[in-house]
C-alpha positions in Angstrom: 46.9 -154.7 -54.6 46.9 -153.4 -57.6 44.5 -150.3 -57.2 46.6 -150.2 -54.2 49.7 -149.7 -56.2 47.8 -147.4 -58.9 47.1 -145.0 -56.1 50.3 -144.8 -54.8 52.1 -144.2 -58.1 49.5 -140.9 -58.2 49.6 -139.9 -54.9 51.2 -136.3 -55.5 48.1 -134.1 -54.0 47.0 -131.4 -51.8 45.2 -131.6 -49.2 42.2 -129.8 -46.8 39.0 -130.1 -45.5 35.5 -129.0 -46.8 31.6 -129.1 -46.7 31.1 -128.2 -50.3 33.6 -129.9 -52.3 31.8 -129.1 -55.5 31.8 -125.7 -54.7 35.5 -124.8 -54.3 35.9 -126.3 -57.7 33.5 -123.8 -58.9 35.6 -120.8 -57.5 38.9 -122.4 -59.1 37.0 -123.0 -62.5 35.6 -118.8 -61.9 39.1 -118.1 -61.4 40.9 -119.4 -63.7 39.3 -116.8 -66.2 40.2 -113.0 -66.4 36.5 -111.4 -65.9 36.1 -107.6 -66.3 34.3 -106.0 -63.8 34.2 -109.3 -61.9 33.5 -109.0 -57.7 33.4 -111.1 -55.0 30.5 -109.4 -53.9 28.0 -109.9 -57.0 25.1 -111.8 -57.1 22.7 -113.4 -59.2 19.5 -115.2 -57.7 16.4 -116.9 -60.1 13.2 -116.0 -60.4 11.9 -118.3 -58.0 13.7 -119.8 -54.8 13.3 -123.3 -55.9 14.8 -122.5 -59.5 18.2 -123.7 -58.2 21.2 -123.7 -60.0 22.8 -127.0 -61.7 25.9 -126.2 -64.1 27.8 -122.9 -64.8 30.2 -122.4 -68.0 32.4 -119.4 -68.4 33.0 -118.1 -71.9 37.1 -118.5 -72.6 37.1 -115.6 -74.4 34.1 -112.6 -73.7 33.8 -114.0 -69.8 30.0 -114.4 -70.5 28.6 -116.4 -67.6 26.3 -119.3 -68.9 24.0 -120.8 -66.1 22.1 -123.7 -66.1 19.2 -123.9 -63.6 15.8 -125.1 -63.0 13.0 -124.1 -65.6 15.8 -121.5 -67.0 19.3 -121.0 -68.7 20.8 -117.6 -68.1 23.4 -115.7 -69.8 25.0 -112.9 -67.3 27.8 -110.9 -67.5 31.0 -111.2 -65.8 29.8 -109.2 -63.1 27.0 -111.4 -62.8 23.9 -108.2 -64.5 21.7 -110.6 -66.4 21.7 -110.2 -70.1 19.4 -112.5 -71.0 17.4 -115.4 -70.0 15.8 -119.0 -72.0 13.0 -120.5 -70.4 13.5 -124.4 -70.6 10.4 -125.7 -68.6 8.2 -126.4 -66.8 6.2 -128.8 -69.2 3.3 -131.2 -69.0 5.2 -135.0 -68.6 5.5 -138.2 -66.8 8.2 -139.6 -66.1 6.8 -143.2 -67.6 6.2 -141.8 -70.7 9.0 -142.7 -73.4 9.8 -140.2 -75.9 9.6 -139.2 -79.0 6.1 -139.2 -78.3 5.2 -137.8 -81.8 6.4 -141.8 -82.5 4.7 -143.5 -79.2 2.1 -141.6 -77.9 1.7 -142.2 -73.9 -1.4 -142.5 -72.3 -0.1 -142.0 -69.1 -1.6 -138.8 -67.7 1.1 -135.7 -67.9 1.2 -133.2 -65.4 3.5 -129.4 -65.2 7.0 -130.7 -64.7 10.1 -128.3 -63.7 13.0 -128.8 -65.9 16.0 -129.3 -64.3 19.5 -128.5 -66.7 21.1 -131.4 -67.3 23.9 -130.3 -69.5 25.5 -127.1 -70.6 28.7 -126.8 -73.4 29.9 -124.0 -74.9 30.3 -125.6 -78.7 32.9 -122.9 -79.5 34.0 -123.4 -83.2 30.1 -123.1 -83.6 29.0 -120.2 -81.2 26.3 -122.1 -79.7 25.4 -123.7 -76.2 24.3 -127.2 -76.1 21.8 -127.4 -73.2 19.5 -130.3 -71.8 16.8 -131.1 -69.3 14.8 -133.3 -67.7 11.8 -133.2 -69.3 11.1 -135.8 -71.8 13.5 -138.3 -71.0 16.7 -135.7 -71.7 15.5 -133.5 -74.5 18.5 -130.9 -75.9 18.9 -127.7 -77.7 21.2 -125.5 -79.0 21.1 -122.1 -78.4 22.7 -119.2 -79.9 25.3 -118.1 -77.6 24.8 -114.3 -78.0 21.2 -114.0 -77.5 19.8 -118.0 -76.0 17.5 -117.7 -79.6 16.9 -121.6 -80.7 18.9 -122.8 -83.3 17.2 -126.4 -83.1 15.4 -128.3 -80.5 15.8 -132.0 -81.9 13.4 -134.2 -81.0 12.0 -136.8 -84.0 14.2 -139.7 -82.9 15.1 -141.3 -79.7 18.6 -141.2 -80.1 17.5 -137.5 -79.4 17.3 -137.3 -75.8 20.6 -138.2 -73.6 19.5 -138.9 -70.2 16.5 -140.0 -67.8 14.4 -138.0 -66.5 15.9 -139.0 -63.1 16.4 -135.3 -62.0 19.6 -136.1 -59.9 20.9 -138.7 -62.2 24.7 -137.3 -63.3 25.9 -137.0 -66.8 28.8 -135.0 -68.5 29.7 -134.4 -72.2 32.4 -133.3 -74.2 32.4 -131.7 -77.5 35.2 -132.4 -80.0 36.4 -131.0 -83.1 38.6 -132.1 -85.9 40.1 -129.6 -88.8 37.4 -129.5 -91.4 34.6 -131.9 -90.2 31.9 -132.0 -88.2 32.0 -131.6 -84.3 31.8 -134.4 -81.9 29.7 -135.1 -78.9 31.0 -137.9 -76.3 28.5 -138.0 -73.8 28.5 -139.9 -70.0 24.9 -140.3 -68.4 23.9 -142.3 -65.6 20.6 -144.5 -67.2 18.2 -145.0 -64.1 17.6 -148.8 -65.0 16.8 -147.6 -68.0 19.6 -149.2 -70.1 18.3 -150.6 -73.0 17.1 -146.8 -73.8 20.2 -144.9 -72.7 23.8 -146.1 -73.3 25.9 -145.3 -70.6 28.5 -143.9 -72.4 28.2 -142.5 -76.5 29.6 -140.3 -78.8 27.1 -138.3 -81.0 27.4 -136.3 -84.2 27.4 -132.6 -84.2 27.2 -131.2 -87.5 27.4 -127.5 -88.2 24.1 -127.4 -90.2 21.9 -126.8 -86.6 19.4 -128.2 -89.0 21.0 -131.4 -90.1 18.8 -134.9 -90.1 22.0 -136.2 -88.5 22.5 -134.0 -85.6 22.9 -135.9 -82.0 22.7 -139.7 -84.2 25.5 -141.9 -83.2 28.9 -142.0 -84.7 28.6 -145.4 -85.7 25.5 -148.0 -85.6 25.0 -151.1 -87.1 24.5 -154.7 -85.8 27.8 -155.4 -85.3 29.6 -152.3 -83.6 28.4 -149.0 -82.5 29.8 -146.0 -81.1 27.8 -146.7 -77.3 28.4 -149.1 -74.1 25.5 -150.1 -72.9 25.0 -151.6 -69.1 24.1 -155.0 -69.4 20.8 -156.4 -67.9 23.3 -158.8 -66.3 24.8 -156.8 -64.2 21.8 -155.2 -62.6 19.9 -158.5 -62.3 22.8 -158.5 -59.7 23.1 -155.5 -58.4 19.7 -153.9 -59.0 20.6 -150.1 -58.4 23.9 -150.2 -60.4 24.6 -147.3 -62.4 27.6 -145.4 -63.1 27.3 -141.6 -62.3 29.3 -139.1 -64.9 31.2 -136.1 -62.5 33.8 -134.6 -64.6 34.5 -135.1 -68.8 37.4 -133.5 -70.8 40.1 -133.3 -73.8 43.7 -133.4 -74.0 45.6 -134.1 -76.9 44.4 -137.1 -78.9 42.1 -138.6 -75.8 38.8 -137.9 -74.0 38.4 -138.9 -70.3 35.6 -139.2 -68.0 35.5 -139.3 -64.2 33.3 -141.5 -62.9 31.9 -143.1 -59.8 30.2 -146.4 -59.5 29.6 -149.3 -57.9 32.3 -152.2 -57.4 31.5 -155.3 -59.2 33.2 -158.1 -57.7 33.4 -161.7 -59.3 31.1 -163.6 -57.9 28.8 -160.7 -56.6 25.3 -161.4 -55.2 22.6 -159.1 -55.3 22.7 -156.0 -52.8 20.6 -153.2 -51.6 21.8 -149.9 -52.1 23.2 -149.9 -48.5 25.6 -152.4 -49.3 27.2 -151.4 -52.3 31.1 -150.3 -52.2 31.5 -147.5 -54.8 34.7 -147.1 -56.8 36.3 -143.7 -58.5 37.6 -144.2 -61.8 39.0 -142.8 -64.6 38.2 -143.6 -68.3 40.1 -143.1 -71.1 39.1 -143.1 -75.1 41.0 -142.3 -78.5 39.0 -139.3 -79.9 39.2 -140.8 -83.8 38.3 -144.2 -82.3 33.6 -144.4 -83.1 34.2 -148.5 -82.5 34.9 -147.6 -78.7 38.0 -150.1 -78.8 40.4 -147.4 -77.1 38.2 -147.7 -73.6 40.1 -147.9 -70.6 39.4 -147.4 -67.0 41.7 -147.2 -63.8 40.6 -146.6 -60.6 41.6 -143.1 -58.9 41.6 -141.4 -55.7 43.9 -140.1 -52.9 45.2 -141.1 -49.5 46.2 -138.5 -46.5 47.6 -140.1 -43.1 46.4 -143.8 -44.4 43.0 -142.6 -44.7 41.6 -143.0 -48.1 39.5 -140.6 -50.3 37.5 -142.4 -52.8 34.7 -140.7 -53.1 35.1 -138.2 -56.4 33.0 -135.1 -56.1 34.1 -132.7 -58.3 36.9 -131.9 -60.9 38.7 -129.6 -63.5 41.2 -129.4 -65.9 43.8 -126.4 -66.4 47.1 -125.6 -66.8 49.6 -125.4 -63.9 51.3 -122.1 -62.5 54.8 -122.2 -62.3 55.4 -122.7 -58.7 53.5 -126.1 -59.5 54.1 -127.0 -62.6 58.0 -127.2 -60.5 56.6 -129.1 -58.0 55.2 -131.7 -60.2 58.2 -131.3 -62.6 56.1 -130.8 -65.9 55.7 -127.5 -68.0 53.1 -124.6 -67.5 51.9 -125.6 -70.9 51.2 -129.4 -69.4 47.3 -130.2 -68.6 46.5 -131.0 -64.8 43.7 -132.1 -63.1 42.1 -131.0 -60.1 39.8 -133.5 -58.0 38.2 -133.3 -54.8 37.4 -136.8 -52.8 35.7 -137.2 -49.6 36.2 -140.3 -47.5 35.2 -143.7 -47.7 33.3 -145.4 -50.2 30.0 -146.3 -48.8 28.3 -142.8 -48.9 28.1 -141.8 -52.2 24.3 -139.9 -52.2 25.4 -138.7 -48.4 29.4 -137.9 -48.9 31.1 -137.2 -45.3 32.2 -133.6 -44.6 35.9 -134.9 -44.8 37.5 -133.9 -48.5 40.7 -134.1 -49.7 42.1 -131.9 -53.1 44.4 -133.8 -55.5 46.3 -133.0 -58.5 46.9 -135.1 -61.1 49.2 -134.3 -64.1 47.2 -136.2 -67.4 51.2 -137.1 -68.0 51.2 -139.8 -64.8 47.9 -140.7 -65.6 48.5 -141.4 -69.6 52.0 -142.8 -68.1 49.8 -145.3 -65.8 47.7 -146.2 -68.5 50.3 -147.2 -70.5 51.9 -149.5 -68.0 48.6 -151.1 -67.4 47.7 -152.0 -70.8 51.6 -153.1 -71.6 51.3 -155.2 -68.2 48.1 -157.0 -69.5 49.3 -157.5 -72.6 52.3 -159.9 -70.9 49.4 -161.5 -69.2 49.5 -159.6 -65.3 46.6 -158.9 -63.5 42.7 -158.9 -65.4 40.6 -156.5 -67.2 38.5 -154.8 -64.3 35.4 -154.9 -66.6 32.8 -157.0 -64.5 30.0 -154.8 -64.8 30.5 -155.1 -68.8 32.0 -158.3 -69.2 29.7 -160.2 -66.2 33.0 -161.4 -65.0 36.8 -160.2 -64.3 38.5 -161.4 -67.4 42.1 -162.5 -66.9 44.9 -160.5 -69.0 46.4 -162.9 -71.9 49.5 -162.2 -73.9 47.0 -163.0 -77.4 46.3 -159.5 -78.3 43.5 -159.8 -80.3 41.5 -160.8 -76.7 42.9 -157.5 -76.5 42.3 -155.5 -79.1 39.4 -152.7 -77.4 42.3 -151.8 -74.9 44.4 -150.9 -77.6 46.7 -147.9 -77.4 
């Protein structure tokens, strides 16, 4: 009932049908920006017909087109001429082998392995690109944004690499800055059963100094608290294929969100096959100044046409609404909104139906929702919806300090 009631407080959408969800949010993103000499009719194609393309980021300001792809990251202009190319891969690897390997050496034997981008942010109070790959477990570097030269290619500690080496494995980051100090990276990566070695969910340093011995360490690490959620061994003795997959990532004003899509965890929930699992769309929230992680909060999301639901989130983005919208929605132009694409059901995730619908949802009714959901827990209603971190669903009390990581 009550991710029945959530849904129906942000039910304000549009609506159609589509094969490639993921790819009309691509043409929204390419559109939103004013590209000189852009055409419909340009093209780009790799080197090699395999070399397929995995992220694309458009430069706010120059309309450089930065593409992340198999083997290669490619700047190109906005008519899509290619300026200049990094090669990322292939490399010699295996996929058992745990880096860094100047720490563990593997014995495993390594053979030539296609790297397939991961990641790719435009750090823009920096001028550099944060990109990473498959190889080695989710190795990074950043790259100079003008001409792809490396600025640093960390790689002497583990909290180095960010992801598996699980090629379709989803993960998302977000950069943030603060006046005078040193960038922030949260980062979202689905872990591969690997989560004693990758957090699910993290925020990293990002000094300035490419060079610094702190770049990509966590915010915060002790024994006690640390700025990371990891997935507990718990929860996948249960459900043995449980991961939660990292679609969309962003900042507005003081918070960071991620859009996820996971398994559901029931109380009570006995071990299932893959073909069995429900997934769930959700939408976490955390206070950017907060490296304890206490702020993190998650709601479930999605749309309903006709009484059908959408669950399914394939793609997203954040942007500001036109006029004839932000009217609609009754918020300013200067408001942020947020576009997501659902297909049907909740069964499918790795095989989505063709059936999509297109939502909008103004981070107003969403921070609105929050809010009503943490001040309703606090008076004791409803539970946590934290079993795949808690092992169970903890019930909402009116003592706040059983509360104090949902804090506003």
């Amino acid at each position: 009932m009550e991710q029945q009631r959530l849904q129906r407080r942000t039910e304000k959408s549009l609506h159609f049908h589509s094969r490639a969800a993921s790819m009309v949010l691509l043409v929204l993103a390419m559109l939103s920006f004013e590209i000189p000499g852009a055409s419909l009719t340009s093209t780009f194609h790799a080197e090699q017909r395999d070399w397929t393309f995995s992220h694309l980021t458009v430069h706010q300001s120059t309309g450089a087109v930065y593409v992340g792809a198999v083997n290669r990251i490619y700047k190109l202009s906005g008519n899509l001429t290619l300026l200049v190319s990094h090669n990322t891969g292939p490399g010699e690897d295996n996929k058992s082998c745990y880096p860094p390997q100047n720490v563990q050496p593997c014995s495993e034997p390594r053979t030539l392995t296609n790297n397939v981008n991961k990641l790719l942010i435009i750090d823009y109070s920096e001028n550099r690109l944060l990109a990473c790959g498959s190889l080695y477990q989710g190795v990074c570097k950043l790259l100079r944004l003008d001409d792809l030269f490396i600025l640093v290619e960390p790689s002497h500690k583990k909290e180095h690499y960010l992801s598996s080496v699980n090629e379709t494995g989803t993960m998302y980051g977000v950069i943030v800055h603060s006046e005078g100090r040193d960038g922030k990276l949260f980062i979202g990566t689905a872990v591969d059963g690997k989560q004693d070695y990758f957090p699910t969910l993290s925020s990293r340093k990002l000094p300035r100094d490419p060079e610094s011995s702190t770049m990509l360490d966590y915010e915060l690490y002790s024994d006690f608290v640390s700025s990371l959620i990891k997935i507990p061994s718990d929860t996948l003795a249960l459900v043995s294929h449980f991961d939660i997959f990292y679609i969309y990532g962003f900042a507005s004003g003081n918070y960071v969100y991620f859009l996820t899509v996971q398994p559901e965890t029931p109380e009570g929930i006995s071990s299932n096959s893959a073909s069995d699992l429900f997934y769930t769309s959700r939408i976490v929230r955390l206070c950017k100044n907060d490296p304890k992680f206490h702020s993190y909060v998650s709601l479930p999301i999605g749309c309903t046409k006709n009484g059908v639901e959408y669950r399914l989130l394939q793609a997203a983005y954040l942007t500001k609404p036109g006029a004839t919208l932000a009217r609609s929605l009754k918020i300013s132009v200067l408001d942020d909104v947020l576009f997501a694409i659902f297909s049907k059901g909740q069964k499918q995730y790795h095989n989505p139906p063709d059936d999509s619908t297109l939502c909008v949802f103004p981070i107003k009714t969403i921070n609105a929702l929050i809010k009503e959901r943490l001040q309703s827990c606090y008076q004791g209603e409803g539970n946590l919806e934290l079993n795949w971190l808690l092992g169970k669903d903890v019930q909402c009390t009116k003592a706040v300090r059983a509360l104090s990581y949902l804090s506003l």
